[in-house]
N, C-alpha and C positions, 0 to 999 in steps of 0.2 A: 634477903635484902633485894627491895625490885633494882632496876636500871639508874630511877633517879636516886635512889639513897647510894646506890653504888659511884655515880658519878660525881656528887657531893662530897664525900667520901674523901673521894681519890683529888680532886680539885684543891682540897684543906692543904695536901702536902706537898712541899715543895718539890724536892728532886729536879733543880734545876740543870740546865744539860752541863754537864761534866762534876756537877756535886750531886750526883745521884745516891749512894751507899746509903743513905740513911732510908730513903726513899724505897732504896731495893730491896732491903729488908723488912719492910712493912709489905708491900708486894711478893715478896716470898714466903712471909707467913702466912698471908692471905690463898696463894697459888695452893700451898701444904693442903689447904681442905679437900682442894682435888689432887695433889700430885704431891705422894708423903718425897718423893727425894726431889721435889723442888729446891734448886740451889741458885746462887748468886754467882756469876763469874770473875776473872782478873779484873773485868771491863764494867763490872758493875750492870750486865745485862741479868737478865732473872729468864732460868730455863725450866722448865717439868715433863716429865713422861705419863703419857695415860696409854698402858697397855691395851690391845688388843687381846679379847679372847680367841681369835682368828689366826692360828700359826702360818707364822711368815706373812702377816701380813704389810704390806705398806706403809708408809709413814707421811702424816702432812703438818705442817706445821703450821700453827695460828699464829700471826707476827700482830704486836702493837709497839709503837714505841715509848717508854715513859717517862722520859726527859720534856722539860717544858723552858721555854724560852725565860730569860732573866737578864740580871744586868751584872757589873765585875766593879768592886771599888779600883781604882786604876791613880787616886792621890788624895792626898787631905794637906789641904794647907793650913797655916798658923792660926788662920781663925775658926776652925772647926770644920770648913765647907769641904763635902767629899766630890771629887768627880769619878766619874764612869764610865763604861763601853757596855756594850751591848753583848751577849750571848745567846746566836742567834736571832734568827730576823726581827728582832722586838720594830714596830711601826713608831721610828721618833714622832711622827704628830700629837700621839698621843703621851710622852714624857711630861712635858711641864704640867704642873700641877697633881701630879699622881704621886701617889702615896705606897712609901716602899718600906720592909722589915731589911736593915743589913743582918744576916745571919752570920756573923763571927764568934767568938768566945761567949758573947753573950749579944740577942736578938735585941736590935735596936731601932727603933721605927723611927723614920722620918721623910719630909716631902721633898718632891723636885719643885725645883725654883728656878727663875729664868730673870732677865732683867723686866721691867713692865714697858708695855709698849709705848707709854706714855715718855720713858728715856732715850729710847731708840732713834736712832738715827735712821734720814729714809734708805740707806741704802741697805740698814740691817732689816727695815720691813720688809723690804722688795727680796731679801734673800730668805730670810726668816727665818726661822729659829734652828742652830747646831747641835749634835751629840754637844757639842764643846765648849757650847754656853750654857750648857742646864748643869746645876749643881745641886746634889744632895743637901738637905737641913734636917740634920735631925737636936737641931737647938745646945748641942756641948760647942764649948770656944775650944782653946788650945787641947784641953785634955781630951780629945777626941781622939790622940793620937797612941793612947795609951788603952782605949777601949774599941776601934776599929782600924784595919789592917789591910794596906793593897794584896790584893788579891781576893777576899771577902768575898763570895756572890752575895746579891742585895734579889729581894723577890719581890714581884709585882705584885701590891697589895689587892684583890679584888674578893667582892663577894657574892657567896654561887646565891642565884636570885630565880626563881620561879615564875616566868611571865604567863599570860595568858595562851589560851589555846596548846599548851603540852610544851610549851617555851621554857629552854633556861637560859640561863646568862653566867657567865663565869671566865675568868682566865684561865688558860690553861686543859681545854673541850680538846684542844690540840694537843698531845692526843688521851687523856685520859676517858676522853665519848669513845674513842677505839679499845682503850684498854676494859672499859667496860661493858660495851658488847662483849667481847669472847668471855668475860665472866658470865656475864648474861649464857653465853651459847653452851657453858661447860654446865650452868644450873639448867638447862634443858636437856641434855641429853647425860646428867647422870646416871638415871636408871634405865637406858637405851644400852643394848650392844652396839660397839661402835666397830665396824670392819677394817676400821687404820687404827695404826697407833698414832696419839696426836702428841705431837710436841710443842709445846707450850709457852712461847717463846715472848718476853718483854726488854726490848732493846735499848741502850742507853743512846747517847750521844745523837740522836739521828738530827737534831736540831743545829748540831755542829760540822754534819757531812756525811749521815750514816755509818759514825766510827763505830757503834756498839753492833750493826747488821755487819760489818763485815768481818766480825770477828767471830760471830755467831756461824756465821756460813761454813768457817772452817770446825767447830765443834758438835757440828749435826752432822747427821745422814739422815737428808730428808726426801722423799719423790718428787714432793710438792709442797705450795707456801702460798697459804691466802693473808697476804698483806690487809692488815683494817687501819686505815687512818682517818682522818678529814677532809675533806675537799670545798669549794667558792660556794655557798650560797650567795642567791641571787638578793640585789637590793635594790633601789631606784636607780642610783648613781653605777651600777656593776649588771647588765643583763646581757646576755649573747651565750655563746652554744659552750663558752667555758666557767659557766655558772647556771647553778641550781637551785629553784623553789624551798623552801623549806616546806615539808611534808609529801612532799616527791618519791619518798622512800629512798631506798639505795641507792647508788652510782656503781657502778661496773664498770669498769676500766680496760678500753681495748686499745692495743698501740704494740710496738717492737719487743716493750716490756714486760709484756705479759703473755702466757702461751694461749693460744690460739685457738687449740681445739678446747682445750680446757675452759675456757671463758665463756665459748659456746655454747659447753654445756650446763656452764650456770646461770645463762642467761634463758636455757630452757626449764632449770629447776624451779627460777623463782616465774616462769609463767606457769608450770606446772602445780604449782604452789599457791599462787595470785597473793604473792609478792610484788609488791610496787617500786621500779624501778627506771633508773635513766641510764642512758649510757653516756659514758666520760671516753673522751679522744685526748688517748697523750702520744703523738707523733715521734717523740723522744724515751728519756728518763721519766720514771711517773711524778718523780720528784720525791719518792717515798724508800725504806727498806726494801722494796722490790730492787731495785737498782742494784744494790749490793749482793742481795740472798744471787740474785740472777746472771752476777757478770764474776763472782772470783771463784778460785778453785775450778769442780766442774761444774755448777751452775746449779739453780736448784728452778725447776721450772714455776712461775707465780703465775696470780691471780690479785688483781687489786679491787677492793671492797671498799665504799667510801661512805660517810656521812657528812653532808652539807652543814656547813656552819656560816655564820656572816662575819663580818668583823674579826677575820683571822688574824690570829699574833695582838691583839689588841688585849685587855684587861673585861673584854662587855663582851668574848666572843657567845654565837645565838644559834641554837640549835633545838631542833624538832624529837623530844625525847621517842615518836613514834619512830622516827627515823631509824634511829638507833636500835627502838627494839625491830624493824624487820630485818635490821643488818644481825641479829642476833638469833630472825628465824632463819634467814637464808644460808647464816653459816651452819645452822644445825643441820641442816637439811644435805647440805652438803657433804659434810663429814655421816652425815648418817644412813644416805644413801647408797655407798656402794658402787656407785656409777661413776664417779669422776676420775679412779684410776684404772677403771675395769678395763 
């Protein structure tokens, strides 16, 4: 399966952040083709081993997150209408009018609705639109109450779309474009001796605080951890040195949270390589798994890997399928090298 059938794929299923399980299990069947004791955890994170024919050799771990952003039934009043919160940073501008499945007992689709601006009052223009004015319709009156349930996650309806020049479109690129590179990187270096053993690692919660990375950090023994996420592509309205072109290739991440010598030397691989790449400055937290693999227990030393998306957290996010495959050459390269923990 290339890149984009895999990231199609993965985009279909939900696994929204903290109702992952369903999600992890598809993911872990998937992981089994490379990693037969690929297993699920307490945490709902998805882990695998790929031995090393190199005794005692090292261990790095490939980190993506699989949770994607959603929304939480939160009340249903008399007349059917559901309201909502958010899980994780969903972008409210883009709520009203959007089209959502509640996943309870049984999947039930319906749209968000908001008052028309035609009723409004000017001070509700001037402020504009609430979490707390948008309400679910999915057209049941009172018995709504016997077919959907607070607490329910509801999923953002979108569909994964093919644009021009190697473009796709979909909710949810955040991060299953990450999770799909390291697929990508494990169907390149199958038939390669690899000089680590890699651990395989798909984390939950990270859209909630990095709950599923820090619980992973205590059930590994890793050297090292090349975090794959997303990061800013550049748009009209969004250009300066914390956003990036789509077709730019990678982002490599250098800041406090990522090691240092390590970094260096993967930002000689992929010249070594002609790998096309930028670099990304996070002065802080990456804002990624890195955070967590990096600061509990005894630390696990990272590396952060990115692909450019537009429209993050939104239902239309846009990304450069080239992108993704050189994040998927650069990791091979890396783990097949030899060189990064020598």
């Amino acid at each position: 399966m290339n890149i984009t059938e895999t990231v199609k794929s993965l985009t279909r299923m939900p696994g929204i952040s903290g109702f992952e399980n369903e999600f992890a299990q598809q993911v872990c069947d998937r992981l089994k083709e490379y990693c037969i004791d690929a297993r699920i955890t307490k945490t709902n994170c998805v882990i695998g081993m790929i031995e090393s024919k190199k005794e005692g050799a090292p261990t790095i771990m490939l980190e993506a997150h699989l949770d994607r952003i959603g929304l939480i039934v939160s009340s249903i009043d008399e007349n059917g209408f559901v309201g909502f919160r958010t899980l994780g940073g969903v972008d409210e501008r883009i709520l009203p009018a959007a089209e959502v499945e509640i996943l309870g007992e049984e999947k039930i689709f319906g749209v968000i609705g908001a008052k028309p601006p035609h009723l409004m009052k000017k001070n509700e223009e001037d402020e504009g639109l609430k979490i707390e004015d948008m309400l679910i319709d999915t057209g049941l009156g009172s018995e709504a109450v016997s077919k959907i349930s607070v607490g329910d996650p509801v999923l953002l309806v979108s569909n994964f779309s093919e644009l021009m020049n190697n473009r796709v479109s979909s909710a949810a690129l955040d991060n299953r474009l990450g999770m799909a590179v390291i697929f990508d990187c494990l169907d390149k270096i199958k038939d390669r001796e690899i000089p680590y053993n890699l651990c395989i690692v798909f984390a939950s919660g990270e859209e909630q605080g990095l709950l599923g990375a820090y619980t992973v950090a205590t059930e590994t023994e890793c050297d090292f951890a090349v975090v794959v996420d997303v990061t800013y592509g550049e748009t009209p309205d969004a250009k300066g040195c914390e956003t990036f072109p789509l077709g730019c290739g990678v982002t490599i991440c250098r800041g406090p949270n990522v090691d240092f010598e390590k970094t260096k030397r993967i930002i000689e691989i992929a010249k070594e390589k002609g790998i096309p790449y930028e670099i990304e400055v996070a002065s802080g937290s990456t804002g990624t798994n890195a955070w967590a693999l990096q600061t509990l227990g005894r630390g696990i030393p990272c590396a952060v890997i990115s692909v450019p998306i537009r429209y993050m957290h939104t239902a239309v996010e846009t990304a450069d399928i080239c992108d993704a495959e050189n994040a998927a050459r650069l990791i091979a390269e890396i783990v097949s090298g030899g060189e990064i923990l020598a």
